[in-house]
N, C-alpha and C positions, 0 to 999 in steps of 0.2 A: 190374314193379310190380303188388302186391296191388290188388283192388276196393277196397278201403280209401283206399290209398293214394291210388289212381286219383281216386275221389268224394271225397276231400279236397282232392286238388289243382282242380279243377272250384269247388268250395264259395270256395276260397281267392282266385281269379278272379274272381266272378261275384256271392258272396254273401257271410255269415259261414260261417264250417266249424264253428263251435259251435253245438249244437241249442238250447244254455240262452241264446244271444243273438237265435237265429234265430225260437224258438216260444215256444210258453207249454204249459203243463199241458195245457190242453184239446186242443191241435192233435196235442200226444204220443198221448193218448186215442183221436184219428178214428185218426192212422196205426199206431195199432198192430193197427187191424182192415186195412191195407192190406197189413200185415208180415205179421200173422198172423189171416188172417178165418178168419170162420165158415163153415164147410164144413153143406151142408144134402143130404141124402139123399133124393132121389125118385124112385119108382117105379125102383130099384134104379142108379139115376145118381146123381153126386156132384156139387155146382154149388159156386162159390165164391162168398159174399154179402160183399163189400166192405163195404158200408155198410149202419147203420141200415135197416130197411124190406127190404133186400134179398130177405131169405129169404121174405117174405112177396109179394115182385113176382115169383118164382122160382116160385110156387105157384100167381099166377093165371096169368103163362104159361102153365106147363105144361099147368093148366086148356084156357086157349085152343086151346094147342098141338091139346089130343086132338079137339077141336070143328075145326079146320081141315083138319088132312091135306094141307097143304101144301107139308111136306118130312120124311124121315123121321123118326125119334126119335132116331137115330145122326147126324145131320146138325144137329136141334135141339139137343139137347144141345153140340155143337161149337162149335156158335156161340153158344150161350150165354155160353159156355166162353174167351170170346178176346177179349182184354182188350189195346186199344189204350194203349199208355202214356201218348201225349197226351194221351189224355181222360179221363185218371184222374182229370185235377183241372181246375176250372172256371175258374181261373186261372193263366198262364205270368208269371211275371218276366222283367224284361230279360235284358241278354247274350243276345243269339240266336248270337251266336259258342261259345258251350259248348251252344248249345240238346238237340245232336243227340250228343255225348259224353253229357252229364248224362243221356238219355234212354235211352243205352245202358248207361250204369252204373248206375241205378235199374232198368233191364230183369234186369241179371245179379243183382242185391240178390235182387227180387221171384222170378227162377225157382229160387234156394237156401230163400228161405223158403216158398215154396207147394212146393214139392217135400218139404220137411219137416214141412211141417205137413199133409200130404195121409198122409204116410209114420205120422205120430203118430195120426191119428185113422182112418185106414183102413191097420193094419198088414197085411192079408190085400188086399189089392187091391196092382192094380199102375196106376201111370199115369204118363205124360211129361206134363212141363214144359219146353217149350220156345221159342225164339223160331221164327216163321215167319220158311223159308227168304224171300220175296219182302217185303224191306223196302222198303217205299211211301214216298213222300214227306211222309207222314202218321208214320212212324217205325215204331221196332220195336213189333210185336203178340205178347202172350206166347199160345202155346196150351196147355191143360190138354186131355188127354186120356185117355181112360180105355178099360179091355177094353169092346168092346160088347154089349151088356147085353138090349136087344131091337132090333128092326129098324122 
């Protein structure tokens, strides 16, 4: 069974599997920056800005980052970079029984589209998209990573 299939059969369970029952315009709008964000270029690293405001908290970080020295810039960046699926959204719906299926088919969705759209907008770079191997009981965490850039 395709990802498709897969996150239909979940939807079918749990929710509607139609997006035109399930949302409205606006909501199509925030997740199409979750599908396809904004990639922000700093001091020769690449971050991902999910949401509104993002690139602009990406900036005083990094701000801060340089005033602190409290772990490298290969390190900061990493974690910048790694993106809990749980906490994508401020709100879960019921079914806790598809909780952790649903989290892992929205995990495989998210690492084909940030791998594409990292591949579209930085064709000359190279980076993984992956899930971390140690899934937590908090669920899977995607990592974006990239060649390292300074130390």
């Amino acid at each position: 069974m395709g990802i498709h299939e897969a996150a239909d059969d979940v939807l079918r369970r749990s929710a509607s599997a139609s997006f035109s029952e399930a949302a409205d315009l606006y909501v199509a709008l925030s997740l199409g920056r979750l599908y396809w964000p904004e990639t922000r270029l700093v001091n020769e690293a690449v971050f991902l800005a999910l949401n509104p405001g993002d690139a602009e908290e990406i900036e005083r970080r990094v701000a801060a980052w340089n005033e602190s020295g409290e772990m490298t810039w290969s390190q900061f960046v990493d974690s910048f970079n790694a993106f809990d699926v749980r906490y994508l959204f401020a709100q879960w719906p019921g079914h806790p029984e598809a909780l952790e299926e649903a989290e892992m088919l929205l995990a495989q969705l998210l690492l084909e589209a940030w791998a594409a759209k990292l591949r579209a907008d930085f064709p000359d770079r190279a980076f993984s998209v992956e899930l971390d191997d140690d899934i937590e009981s908090d669920g899977p965490r995607i990592l974006v990573r990239q060649p390292r850039t300074r130390q």
